[in-house]
C-alpha positions as CSV (number, residue, x, y, z in Angstrom):
1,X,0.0,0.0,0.0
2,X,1.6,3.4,-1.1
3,X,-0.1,5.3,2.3
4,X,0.0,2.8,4.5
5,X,-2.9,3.5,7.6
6,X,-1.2,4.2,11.1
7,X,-3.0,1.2,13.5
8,X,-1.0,2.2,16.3
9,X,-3.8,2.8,18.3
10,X,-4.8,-0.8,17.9
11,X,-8.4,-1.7,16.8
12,X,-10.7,0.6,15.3
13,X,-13.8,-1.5,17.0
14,X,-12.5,0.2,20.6
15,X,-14.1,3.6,20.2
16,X,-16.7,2.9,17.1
17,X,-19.9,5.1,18.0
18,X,-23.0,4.4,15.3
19,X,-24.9,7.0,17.2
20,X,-24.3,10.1,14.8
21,X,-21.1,11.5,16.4
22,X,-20.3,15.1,16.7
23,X,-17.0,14.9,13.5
24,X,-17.5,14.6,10.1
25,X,-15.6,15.6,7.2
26,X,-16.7,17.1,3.8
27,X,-14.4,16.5,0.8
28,X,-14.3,17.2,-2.9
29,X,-10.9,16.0,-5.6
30,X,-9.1,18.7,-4.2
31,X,-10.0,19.4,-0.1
32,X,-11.4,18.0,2.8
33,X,-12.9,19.9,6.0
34,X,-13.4,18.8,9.4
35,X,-16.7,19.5,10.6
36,X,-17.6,20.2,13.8
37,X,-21.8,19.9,15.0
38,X,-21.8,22.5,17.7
39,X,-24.8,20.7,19.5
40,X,-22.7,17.9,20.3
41,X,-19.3,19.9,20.9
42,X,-17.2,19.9,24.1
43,X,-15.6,23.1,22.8
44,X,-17.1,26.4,23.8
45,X,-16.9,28.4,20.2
46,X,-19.4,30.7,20.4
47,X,-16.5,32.0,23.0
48,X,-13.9,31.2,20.9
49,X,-15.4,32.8,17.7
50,X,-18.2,34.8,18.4
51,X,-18.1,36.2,15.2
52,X,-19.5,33.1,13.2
53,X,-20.9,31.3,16.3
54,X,-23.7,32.6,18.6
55,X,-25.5,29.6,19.6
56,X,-24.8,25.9,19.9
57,X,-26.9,25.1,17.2
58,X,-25.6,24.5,13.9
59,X,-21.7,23.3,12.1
60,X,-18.3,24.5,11.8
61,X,-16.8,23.8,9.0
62,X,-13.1,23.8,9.5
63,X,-10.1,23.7,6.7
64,X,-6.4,24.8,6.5
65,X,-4.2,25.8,4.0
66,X,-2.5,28.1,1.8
67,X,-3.4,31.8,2.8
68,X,-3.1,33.3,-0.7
69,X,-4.5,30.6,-2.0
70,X,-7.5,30.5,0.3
71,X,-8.0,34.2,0.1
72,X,-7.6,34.8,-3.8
73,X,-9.8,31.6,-4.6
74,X,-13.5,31.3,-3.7
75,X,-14.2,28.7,-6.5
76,X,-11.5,26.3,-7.9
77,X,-11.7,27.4,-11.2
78,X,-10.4,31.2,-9.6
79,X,-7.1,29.5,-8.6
80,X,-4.0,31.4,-10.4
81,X,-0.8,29.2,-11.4
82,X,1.3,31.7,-10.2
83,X,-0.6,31.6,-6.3
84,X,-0.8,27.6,-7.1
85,X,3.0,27.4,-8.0
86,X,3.7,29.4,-4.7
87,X,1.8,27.6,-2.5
88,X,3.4,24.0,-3.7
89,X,7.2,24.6,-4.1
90,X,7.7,28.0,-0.9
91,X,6.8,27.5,2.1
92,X,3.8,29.8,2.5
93,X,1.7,31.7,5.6
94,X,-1.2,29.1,6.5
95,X,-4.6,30.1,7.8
96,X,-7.5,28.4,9.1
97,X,-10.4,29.1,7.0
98,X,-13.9,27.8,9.3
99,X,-17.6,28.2,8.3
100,X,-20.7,28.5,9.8
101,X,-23.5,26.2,8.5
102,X,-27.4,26.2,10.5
103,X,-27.2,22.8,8.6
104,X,-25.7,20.9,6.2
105,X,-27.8,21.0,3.4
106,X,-27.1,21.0,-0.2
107,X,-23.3,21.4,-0.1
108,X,-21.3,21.0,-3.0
109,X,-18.8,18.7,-1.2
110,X,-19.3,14.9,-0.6
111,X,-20.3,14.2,3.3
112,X,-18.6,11.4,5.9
113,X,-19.6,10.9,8.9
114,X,-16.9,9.4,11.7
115,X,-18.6,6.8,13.8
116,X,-15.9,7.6,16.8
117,X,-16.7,7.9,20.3
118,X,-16.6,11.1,22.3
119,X,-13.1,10.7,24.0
120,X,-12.1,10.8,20.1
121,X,-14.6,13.8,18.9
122,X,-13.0,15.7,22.2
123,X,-9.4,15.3,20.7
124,X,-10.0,16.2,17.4
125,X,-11.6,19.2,18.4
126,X,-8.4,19.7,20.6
127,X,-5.9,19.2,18.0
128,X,-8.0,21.9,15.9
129,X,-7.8,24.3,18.5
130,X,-4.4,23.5,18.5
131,X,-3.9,24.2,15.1
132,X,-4.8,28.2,15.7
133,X,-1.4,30.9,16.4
134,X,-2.8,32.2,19.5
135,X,-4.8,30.5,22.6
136,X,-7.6,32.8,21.5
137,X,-8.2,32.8,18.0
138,X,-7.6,35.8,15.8
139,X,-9.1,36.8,12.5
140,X,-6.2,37.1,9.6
141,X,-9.0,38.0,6.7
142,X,-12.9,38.4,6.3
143,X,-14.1,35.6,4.5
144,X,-16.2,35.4,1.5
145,X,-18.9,36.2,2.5
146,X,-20.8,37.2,6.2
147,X,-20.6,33.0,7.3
148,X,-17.0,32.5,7.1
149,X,-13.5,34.1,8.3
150,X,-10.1,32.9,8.0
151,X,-7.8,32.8,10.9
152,X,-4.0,33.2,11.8
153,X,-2.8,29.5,12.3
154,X,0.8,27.6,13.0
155,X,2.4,26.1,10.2
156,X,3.8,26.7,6.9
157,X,2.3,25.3,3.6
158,X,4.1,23.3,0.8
159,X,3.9,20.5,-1.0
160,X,4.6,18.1,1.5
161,X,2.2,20.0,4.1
162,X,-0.9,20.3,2.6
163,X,-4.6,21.2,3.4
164,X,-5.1,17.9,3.3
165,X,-1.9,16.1,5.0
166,X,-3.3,18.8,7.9
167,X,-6.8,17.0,8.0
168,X,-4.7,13.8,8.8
169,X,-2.7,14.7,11.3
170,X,-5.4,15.9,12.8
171,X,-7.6,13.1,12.9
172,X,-4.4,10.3,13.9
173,X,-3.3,12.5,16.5
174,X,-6.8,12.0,18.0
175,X,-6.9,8.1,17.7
176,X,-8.3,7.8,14.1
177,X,-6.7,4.8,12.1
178,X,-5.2,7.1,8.8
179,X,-2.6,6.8,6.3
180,X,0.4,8.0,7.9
181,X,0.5,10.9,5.1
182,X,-2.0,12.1,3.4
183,X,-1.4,14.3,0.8
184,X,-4.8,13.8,-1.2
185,X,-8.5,14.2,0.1
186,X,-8.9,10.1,-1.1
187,X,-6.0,9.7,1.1
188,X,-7.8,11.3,4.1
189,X,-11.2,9.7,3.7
190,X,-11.0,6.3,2.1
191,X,-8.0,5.2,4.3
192,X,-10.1,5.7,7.2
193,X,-11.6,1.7,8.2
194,X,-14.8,1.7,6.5
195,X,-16.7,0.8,9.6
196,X,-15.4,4.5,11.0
197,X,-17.5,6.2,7.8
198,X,-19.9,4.2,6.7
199,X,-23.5,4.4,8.4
């Protein structure tokens, strides 16, 4: 196997919730996001980031990347070769890009749910918050429109750090059996037992 998954954490039957859990992840060919459902969060972000959150109803969508990338490309087909070349071959400022969703309805990306247990949904959401520059979160940019902003974040961006190899650390430093790098959004999802995302 070219990415083989990481079973360190022995099996996957250990902390396999069919309930619907409180992580998902959306993906598309190019990106996957995390996705938080505030009504079944541990986190308090309508502390954290009041500006997209009042309430803890509703999903947080939550990506990382490229910051010029992310900023200069609301739709794929907006993505420059010269932001793209940039992004793959320098290491490049990161940012956290998160939306607000009131539900996840009619979203262009495909949907996965992760059957994991609440000791795992409570990490992942750690490792995220992780993730930001600052204990408290701080807006780098407005978004693209009033239900998203993108944040200041550790980490560089290149080739071999990707929006994508982000996702997956994320998820095996929380317990989640993964490829141990993940550089494409397949890599992220469909390495992933099948039990773990399948209802």
């Amino acid at each position: 196997m070219l990415f083989p998954v990481n079973s360190s954490e022995g099996s996957s039957g250990s902390f396999i919730n069919k309930k619907e859990g409180a992580i998902s992840l959306t993906h598309d060919l190019a990106h996957v996001n995390i996705v938080i459902d505030l009504s079944k969060s541990s986190v308090d972000w309508k502390s954290l980031v009041p500006e997209l959150v009042t309430s803890r109803q509703g999903y947080l969508l939550v990506g990382w990347g490229d910051q010029a990338t992310y900023q200069s490309t609301p739709n794929w087909g907006d993505l420059k070769a010269s932001v793209a070349f940039s992004a793959l071959f320098v290491n490049t400022p990161s940012a956290l890009h998160i939306r607000y969703l009131p539900y996840m309805h009619n979203l262009r990306a495909s949907v996965s749910p992760l059957h994991v247990n609440q000791r795992i949904s409570d990490k992942i959401e750690e490792n995220i918050l992780a993730s930001f520059a600052e204990a408290s979160p701080k807006i780098q940019s407005a978004g693209y429109d009033a239900g998203d902003r993108f944040y200041y974040s550790k980490g560089q961006y290149n080739i071999f750090n990707t929006c994508n190899t982000w996702a997956g650390d994320v998820l095996r430093k929380s317990g989640v059996p993964i490829s141990a790098w993940t550089p494409f959004s397949y890599n992220v999802v469909h390495s992933i037992p099948e039990q773990l995302r399948k209802p």
